[in-house]
Each structure stands twice: as structure tokens, then as C-alpha cells.
C-alpha positions in Angstrom: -104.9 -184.7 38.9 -103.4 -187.7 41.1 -100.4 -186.2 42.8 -96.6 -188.3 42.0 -95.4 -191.0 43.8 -92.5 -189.3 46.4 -88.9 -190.7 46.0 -87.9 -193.5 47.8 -86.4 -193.5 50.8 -83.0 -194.8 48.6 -83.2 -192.1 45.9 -83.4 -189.4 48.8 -80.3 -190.5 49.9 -78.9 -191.4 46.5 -79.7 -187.9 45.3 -78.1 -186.7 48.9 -74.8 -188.8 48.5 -74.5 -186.5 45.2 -73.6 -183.2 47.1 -70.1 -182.2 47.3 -70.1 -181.8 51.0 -70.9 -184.8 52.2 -69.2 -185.3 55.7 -66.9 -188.4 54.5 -64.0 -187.5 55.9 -65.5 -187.0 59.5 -65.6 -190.7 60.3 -62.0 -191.0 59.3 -61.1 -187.9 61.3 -63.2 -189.3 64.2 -61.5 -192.6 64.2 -57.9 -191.3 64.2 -59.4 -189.2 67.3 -60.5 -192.3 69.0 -56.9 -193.7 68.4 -54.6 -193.0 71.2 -51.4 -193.8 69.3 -52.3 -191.6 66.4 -49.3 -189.9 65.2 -49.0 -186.1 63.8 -48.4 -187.7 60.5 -51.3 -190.0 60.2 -54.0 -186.9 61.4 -51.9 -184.8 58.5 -52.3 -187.7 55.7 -56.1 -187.7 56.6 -56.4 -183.6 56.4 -54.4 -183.3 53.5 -57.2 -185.4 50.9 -59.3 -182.0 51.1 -57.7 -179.1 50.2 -60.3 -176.4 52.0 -59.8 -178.3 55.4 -56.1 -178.1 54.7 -56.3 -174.2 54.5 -58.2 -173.9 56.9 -56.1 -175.8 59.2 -53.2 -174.0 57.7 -55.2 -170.3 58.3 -56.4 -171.2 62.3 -52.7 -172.3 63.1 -51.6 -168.5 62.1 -54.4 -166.9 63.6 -53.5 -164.5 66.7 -55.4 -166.8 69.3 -53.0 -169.9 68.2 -49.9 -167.5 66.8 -47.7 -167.3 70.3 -45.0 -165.8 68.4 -44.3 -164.0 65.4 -43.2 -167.5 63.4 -45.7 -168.7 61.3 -46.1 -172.4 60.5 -46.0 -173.4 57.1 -46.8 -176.9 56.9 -50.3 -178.8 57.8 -47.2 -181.2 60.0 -46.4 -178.0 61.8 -50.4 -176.7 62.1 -51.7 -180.3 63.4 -48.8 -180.0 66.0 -49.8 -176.4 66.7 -53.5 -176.8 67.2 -53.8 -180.0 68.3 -56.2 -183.4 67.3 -59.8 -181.8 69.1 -59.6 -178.5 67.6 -58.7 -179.8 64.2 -61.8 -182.2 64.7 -64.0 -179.4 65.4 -62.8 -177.1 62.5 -63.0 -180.1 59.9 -66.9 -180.2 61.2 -67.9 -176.5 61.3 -65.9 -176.6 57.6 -68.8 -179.3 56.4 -71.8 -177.6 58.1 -70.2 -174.0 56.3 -70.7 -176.3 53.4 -74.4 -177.2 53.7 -75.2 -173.6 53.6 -74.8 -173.3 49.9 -77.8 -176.0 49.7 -80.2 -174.7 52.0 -83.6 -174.5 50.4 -87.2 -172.8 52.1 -88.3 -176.8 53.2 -89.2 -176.7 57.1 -90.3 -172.8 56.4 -86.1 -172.2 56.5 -84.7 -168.8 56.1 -81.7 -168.8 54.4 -79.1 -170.0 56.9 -81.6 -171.3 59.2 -80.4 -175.3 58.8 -76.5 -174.6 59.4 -77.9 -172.0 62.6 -79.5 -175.0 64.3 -77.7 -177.6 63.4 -74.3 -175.3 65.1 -76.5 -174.6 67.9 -77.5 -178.3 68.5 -73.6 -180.0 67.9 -73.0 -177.0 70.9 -75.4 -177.7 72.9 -74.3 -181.3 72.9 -71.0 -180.6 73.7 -71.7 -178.7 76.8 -73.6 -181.2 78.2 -71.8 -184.0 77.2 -68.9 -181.9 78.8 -70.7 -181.6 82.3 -72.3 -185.6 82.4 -69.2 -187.3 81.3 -70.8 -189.7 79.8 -70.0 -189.5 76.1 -66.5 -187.3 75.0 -67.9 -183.8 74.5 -66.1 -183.9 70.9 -68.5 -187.0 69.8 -71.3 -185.6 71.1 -70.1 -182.3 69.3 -70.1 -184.3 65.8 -73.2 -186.7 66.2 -75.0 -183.1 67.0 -73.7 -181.2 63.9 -74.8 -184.6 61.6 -78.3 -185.7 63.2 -80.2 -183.1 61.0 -78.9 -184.5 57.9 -82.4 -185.6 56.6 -83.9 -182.6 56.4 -81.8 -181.1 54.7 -81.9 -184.1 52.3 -85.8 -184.1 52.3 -85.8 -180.7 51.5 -83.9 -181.2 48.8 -85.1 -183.8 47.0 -88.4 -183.6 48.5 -89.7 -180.1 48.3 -93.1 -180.9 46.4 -94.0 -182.8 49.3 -94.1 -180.2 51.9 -97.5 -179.2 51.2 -98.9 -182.6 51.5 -97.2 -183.0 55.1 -98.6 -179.5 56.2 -102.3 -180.5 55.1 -101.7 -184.3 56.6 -100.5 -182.8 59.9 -102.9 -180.1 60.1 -105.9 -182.3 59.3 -105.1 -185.1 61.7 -103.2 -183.0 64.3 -100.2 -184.9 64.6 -96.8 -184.5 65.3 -94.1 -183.3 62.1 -92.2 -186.8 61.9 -95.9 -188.7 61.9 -97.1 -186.5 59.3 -93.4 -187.5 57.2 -93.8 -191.3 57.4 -97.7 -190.9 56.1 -96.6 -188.8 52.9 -93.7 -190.2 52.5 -93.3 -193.8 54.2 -90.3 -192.6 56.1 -89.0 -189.7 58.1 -86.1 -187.2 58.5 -84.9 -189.3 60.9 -84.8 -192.4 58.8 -83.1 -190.6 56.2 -80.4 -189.2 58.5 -79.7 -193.0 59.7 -79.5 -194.1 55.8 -77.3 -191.6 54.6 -74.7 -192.0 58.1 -74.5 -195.7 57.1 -73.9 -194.8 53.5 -70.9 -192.8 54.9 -69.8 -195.2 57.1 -70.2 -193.4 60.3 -69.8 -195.4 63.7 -73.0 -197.3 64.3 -73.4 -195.2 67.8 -74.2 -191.9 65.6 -76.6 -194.2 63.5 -78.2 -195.3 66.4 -79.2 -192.0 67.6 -80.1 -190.5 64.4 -83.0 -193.6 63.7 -83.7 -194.0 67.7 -85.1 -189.9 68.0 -86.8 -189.8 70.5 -84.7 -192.4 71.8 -86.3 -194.9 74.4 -84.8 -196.6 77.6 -85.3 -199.9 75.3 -82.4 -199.5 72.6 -79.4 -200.8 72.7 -77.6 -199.8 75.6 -74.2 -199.4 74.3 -75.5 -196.5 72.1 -78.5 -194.8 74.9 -75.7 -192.1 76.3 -75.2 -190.8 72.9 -78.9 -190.8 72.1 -79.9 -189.3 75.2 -77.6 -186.4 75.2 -78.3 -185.8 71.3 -82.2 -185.7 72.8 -81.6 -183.1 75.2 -79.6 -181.0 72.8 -82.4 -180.7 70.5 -84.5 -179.5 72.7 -82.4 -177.0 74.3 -81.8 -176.0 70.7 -85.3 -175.6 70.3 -85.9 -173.9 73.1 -82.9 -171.0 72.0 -85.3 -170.7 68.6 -81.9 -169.9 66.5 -82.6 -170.9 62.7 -85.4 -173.9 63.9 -88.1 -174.7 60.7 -91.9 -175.4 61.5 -91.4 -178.8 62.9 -89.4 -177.2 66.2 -92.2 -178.2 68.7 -94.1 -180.7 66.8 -92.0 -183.8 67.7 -91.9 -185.8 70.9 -90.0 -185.0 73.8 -89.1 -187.9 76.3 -88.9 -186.4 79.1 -89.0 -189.3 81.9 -85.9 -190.4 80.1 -84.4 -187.1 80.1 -85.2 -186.7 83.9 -83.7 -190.3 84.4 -80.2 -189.7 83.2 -80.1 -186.4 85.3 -81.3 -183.8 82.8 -83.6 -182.3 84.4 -85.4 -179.0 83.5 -83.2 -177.5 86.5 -80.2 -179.4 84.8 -81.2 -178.0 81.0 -81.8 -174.7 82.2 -78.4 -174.2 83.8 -76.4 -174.8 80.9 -78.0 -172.5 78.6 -75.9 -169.4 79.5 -72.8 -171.7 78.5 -74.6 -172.8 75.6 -75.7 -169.4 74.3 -72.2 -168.2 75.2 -70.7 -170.7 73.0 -73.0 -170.6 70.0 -72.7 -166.8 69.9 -68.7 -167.0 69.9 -69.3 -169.0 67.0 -71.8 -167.6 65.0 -71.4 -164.2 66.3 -74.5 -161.4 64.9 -75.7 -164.3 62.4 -77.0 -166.4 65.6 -80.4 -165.6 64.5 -80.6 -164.2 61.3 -78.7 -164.0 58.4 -76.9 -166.2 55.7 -74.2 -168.2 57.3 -70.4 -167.8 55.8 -67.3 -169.2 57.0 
């Protein structure tokens, strides 16, 4: 029996775009970020269009490690003012990636809670190097990280009857995971991340690095830092092993380029103890097994 066609490339994302945590309100968030006149009220107006981020805001403002007194805060004005623009970028991310969990399924060989794992440990990983280059603001590479993975988790959804067909097609002509993608399917995980960014209007940087993976010295310039950094985050990610499917070491690592922007192995290996530190904080005993809840 012939086997069916695969979606396209536009129903993948189509059928993606249906999910209810779709990171939308990250490019908004983002922008305001970027804004150095944005005021308490306009970060509140954005915040207050999704009612779990606007709890959560509400919840981290009253927590002991923000709490220096006994007065609680009972506005999202007060709890912007409290916690500040960065930290209410990076809880409005982690709130999205909590979200994916509920949609993880086994493609990539995934354990339940495996995507959201690496996808927390790649978005730190960036971060923490992005914080010790200076060349992209550690809270863009901390987003680009946490949304670069996107396509899989699309694939696996809406292409889950595939995954048999890329195993045999990589096995039988040894290739790398992405390779094996674009024969079955006439695109990759990659692609599909780019596609579904643009649909949700990211900034064309994260784009950029999403469709340019491995990136190459070639691309457009203005968006090589980002790509670079997002490169060397994967594979420091990789290396940890936290919640990474059967494709982990079956893509291309560039590591001329790496070494060329300073990341050397010696460079890589030196920031895992910050990264491990970091990602453990954060995902405490589920860092390697477990179903992720936040």
C-alpha cells in the first residue's frame, strides 16, 4: 500500500497556529523591552491581554524572594514596578514553554517533558553566553533559545506518521536528522520553526536563526550574533543530555565558526557549571526526568 502524501510545509504550521499557546504575545513583550521609554503602564496594558501571565506576574511579585516587606502588591501596575521589565520578560517565556508541555507527543523518541527540558536548557544556555560575549542582550538570546525548537514540536504533532519513514531514510543512507526531514518531508524542523515565527510576527533576527541552523559566516550579518550564539547553545544543550530526542547528535555542528567568534571548546566548557547551575534552579529534580509543571 503507497504510503500518504505528508502535510505541507503550510498545513504544519497551520495546524501549529491552532494551539492555544502560541507565543504571540512574546514579540509584543519583546518590543516594549527594546523600548527605552516604555512606561509601567504600557508593559501592564500588554500583560494584562492574558490572564495566566497576569497571575503569574501577580503571584512572583508576592513571592518571598521579591516580598521585602510584609505589604503585598495588588495590582499588575504595582507587580511590573516591583519586578521589573527583564524578569517579567522571562516569566511571560517560561509561562509559554510551561504551556507546550501539555502537547508534548513521543516524536524525536521524547519522554514526556523531554521538549520543554531542552528547550529551558537551550534559552539558558543562551543566556549565559550571550551574558559573558556581549554581543546580543542575554534576555534576546534567552527568548530566541526558548522558541528555536518550535518545529519539532510542530512536526511531531502534525507529523507523527512520518517518523518512521525518516528513521529508515536516515538509517539507510546514513545521514544526518535534518537531511533525512527534507527527503520525507520536503522541509525540515528548522524551516518550520522560521514559518511559524513569521506567522507570529517575531523580529526577523529570531527568523534568521531559526532557518540559518547551522548558521554560516555567509548570512546576513546583522542577524550572525544571534545565530551564532543560538548555535553554541544547542550544542552545549546537547552536550548536558537533559530531555534531547534521537536527532541530539545527528545535526551539523560548525565549529570553525564557533571557534571564530571566540567559542571555543575551552570557552563552551567553562560556562557549563553556570549553565547547569542555572537550569537546575529552574527546573529543579525534573532537570532530567519527569513531566514538567509550572
Amino acid at each position: 500500500m503507497p504510503r500518504s502524501t505528508p502535510p505541507s510545509l503550510d498545513d504544519v504550521c497551520e495546524r501549529a497556529l491552532q494551539l492555544p499557546s502560541a507565543p504571540t504575545l512574546l514579540p509584543r513583550l519583546l518590543d516594549a523591552l527594546e523600548q527605552a521609554d516604555t512606561t509601567i503602564d504600557e508593559m501592564e496594558a500588554v500583560i494584562r491581554v492574558d490572564p495566566v501571565l497576569a497571575g503569574s506576574v501577580l503571584r512572583l511579585a508576592n513571592s518571598a524572594h521579591f516580598a521585602a516587606s510584609d505589604m503585598r502588591v495588588e495590582s499588575l501596575h504595582e507587580a511590573v514596578l516591583r519586578l521589573g521589565q527583564k524578569e517579567i520578560y522571562r516569566l511571560a517565556a517560561l509561562s509559554v514553554a510551561g504551556c507546550w508541555a501539555m502537547y508534548e507527543t513521543g516524536g524525536y523518541g521524547w519522554e514526556p517533558g523531554d521538549f520543554c527540558r531542552a528547550t529551558l536548557v537551550t534559552a539558558v544556555a543562551a543566556e549565559v553566553l550571550a551574558g559573558r560575549s556581549g554581543w546580543v542582550k542575554p534576555e534576546v538570546a534567552y527568548a530566541a533559545g526558548l522558541v528555536q525548537g518550535l518545529g519539532k514540536l510542530a512536526l511531531a504533532w502534525s507529523c507523527g506518521g512520518e517518523f518512521p519513514a525518516i528513521r529508515r531514510y536516515r538509517k539507510k543512507h546514513d545521514c544526518l536528522w535534518p537531511e533525512a526531514e527534507t527527503a520525507v518531508l520536503g522541509y525540515n524542523h528548522a524551516t518550520v520553526t522560521a514559518g511559524l515565527l513569521r506567522r507570529w510576527r517575531f523580529p526577523e533576527m529570531f527568523v534568521a536563526a531559526a532557518e540559518n541552523n547551522p548558521p554560516e559566516a555567509s548570512m546576513d550579518a546583522r542577524y550572525l550574533p544571534l545565530a551564532v550564539h543560538l548555535h553554541a547553545a544547542n550544542y552545549l544543550a546537547a552536550s548536558f543530555g537533559a530531555g534531547q530526542g534521537e536527532d541530539a547528535f545527528l545535526v551539523r555542528l560548525n565549529a570553525p565558526l564557533l571557534e571564530e567568534w571566540g567559542f571555543t571548546a575551552g570557552v563552551l566548557e567553562a560556562a557549563l557549571p553556570e549553565v547547569f547551575g542555572r537550569a537546575t534552579r529552574l527546573l529543579r529534580d525534573k532537570l532530567y526526568t519527569g513531566r514538567i509543571v509550572f
